[in-house]
C-alpha positions in Angstrom: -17.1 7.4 29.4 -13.1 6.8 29.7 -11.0 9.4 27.9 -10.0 6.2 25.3 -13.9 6.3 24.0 -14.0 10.0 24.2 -11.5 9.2 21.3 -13.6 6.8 19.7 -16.5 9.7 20.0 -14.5 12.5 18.3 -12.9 10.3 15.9 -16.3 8.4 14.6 -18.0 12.2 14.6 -15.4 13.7 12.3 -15.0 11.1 9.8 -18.6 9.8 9.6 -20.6 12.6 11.2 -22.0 9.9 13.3 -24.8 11.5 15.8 -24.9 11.0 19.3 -27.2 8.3 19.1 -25.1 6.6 16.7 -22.3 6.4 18.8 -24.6 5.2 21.8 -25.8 2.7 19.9 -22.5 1.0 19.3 -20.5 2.4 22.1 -20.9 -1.4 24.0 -19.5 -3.1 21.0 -16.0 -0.9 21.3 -14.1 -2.8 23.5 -10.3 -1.8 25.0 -7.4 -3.2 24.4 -3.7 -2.9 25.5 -0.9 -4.4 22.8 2.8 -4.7 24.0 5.7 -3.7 22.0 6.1 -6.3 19.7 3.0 -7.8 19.8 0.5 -8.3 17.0 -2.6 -7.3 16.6 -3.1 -9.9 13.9 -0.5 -11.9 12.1 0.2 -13.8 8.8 -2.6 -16.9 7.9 -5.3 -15.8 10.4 -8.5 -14.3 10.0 -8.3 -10.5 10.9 -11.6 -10.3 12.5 -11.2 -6.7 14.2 -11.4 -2.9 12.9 -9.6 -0.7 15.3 -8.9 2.8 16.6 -5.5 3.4 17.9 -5.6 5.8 21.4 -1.9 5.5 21.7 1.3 3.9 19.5 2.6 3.0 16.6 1.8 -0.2 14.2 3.8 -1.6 11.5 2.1 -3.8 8.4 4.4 -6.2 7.1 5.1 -9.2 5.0 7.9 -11.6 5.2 9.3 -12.1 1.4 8.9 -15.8 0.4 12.4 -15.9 -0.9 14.6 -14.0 1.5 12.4 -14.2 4.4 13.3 -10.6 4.8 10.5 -8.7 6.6 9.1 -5.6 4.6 7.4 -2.7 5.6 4.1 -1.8 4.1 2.2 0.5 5.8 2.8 2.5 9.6 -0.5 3.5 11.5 -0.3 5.8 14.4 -2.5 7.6 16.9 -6.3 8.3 15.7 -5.8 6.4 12.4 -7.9 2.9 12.1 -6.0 -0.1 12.2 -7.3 -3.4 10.0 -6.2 -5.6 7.1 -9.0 -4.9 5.3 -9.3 -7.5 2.6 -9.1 -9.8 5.1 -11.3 -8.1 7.4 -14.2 -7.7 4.7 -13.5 -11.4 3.2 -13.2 -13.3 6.3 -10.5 -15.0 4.6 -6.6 -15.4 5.9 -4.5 -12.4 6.3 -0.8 -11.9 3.7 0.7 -9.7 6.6 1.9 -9.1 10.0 0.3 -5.9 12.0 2.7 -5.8 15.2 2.8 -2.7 17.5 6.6 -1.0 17.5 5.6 0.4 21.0 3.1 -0.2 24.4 -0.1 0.9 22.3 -3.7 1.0 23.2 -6.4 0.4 20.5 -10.5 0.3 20.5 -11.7 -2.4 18.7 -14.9 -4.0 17.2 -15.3 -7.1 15.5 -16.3 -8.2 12.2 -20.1 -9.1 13.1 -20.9 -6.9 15.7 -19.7 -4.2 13.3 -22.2 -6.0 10.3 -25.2 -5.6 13.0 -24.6 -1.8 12.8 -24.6 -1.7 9.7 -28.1 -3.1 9.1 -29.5 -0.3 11.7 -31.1 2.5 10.5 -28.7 4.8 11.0 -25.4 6.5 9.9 -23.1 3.0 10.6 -23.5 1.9 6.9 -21.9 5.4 5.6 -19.4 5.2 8.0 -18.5 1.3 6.5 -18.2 3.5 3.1 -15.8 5.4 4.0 -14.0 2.8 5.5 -14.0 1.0 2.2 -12.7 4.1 0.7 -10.4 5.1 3.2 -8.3 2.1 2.9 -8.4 2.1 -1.0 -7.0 5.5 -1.0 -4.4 4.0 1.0 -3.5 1.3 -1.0 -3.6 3.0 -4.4 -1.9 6.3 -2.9 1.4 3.7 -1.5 1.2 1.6 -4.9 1.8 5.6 -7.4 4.6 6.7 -4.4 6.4 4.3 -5.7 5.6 4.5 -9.2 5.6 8.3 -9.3 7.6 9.3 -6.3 11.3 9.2 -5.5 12.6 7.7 -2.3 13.0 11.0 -0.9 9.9 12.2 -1.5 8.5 9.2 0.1 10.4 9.8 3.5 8.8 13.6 3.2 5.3 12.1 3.2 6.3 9.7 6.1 7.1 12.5 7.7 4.4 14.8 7.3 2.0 11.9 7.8 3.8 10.6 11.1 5.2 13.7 12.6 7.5 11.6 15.4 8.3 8.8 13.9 11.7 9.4 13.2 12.1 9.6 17.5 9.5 6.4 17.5 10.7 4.0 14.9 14.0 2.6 14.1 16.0 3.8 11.2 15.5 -0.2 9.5 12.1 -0.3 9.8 11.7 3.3 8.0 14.4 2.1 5.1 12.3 -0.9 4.8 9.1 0.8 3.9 11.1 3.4 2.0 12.2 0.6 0.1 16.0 1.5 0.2 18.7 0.8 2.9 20.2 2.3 5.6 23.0 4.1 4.2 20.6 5.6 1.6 17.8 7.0 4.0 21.0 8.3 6.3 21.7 10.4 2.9 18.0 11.5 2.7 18.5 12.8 6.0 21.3 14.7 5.9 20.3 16.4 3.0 17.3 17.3 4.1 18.7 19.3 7.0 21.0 21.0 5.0 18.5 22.1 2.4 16.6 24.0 6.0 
């Protein structure tokens, strides 16, 4: 077993309490895969048709607004978090964003049916699609009340705590972006962050 699915085996045990022979039961359908900087792991109008795991780097989700053709950040997944547009994923249907890797990354991927098979086996898989499911609600409904509840700085803080090094990883743009704000603004955040230390 390569230290990429002795990831995958950690990862699957802690969030699903998947047993061993869980694992080895899908462990051939887990396939490597190496995405440049800049690269996409799925883009705008096609079919996401893989859940991930991310072993190393950093993704962006973004859409292009219709209007400005400005690109805007959505969501940032890093090492040990799962990696998917999900609606599109569990619809089959065309994906709204982008999902392009902001450095060399590594990912372990399964596809859409191969990941169905498991879960009609009798074992743990179909509780592990649950949590899927709710994992990425959570995400969706937690980014939605940040910024309906939360101000801009409060938003960097949970970037921060959720993405320790992304600051060092990610350009200052791309951070604004998701922050919703511009550069000048999130340089502010910054500064006063430190002096407040």
């Amino acid at each position: 077993m390569d230290d990429k699915h002795l990831v995958l085996t950690e990862v699957l045990k802690n969030f699903a309490d998947l047993s061993d022979n869980d694992i080895a039961l899908g462990q051939s359908l887990w396939r490597n895969r190496r995405i440049g900087k800049g690269d996409f792991f799925n883009m705008q109008s096609f079919v996401c048709t893989d859940l991930a795991l991310i072993s190393k780097g950093i993704f962006r989700i973004y859409y292009v607004h219709p209007e400005t053709q400005q690109e805007v950040n959505v969501y940032f997944f890093s090492e040990k978090q799962f990696l998917v547009s999900f609606r599109s994923f569990i619809n089959q249907y065309p994906c709204y964003y982008y999902i392009q890797a902001l450095e060399d990354a590594e990912i372990i991927s399964i596809n859409y049916q191969d990941l169905q098979y498991l879960y009609t086996t009798p074992t743990r898989w179909e509780r592990f699609g649950r949590l899927i499911a709710e994992l990425f609600f959570n995400y969706s409904q937690a980014r939605a009340e940040e910024f309906l509840l939360n101000t801009a700085e409060e938003r960097y803080v949970k970037l921060t705590q959720q993405h320790p090094n992304i600051i060092n990883r990610v350009p200052a743009y791309h951070i604004s972006s998701y922050l919703g704000i511009k550069n000048p603004s999130l340089t502010r955040i910054k500064k006063r962050l430190v002096s407040q230390k």
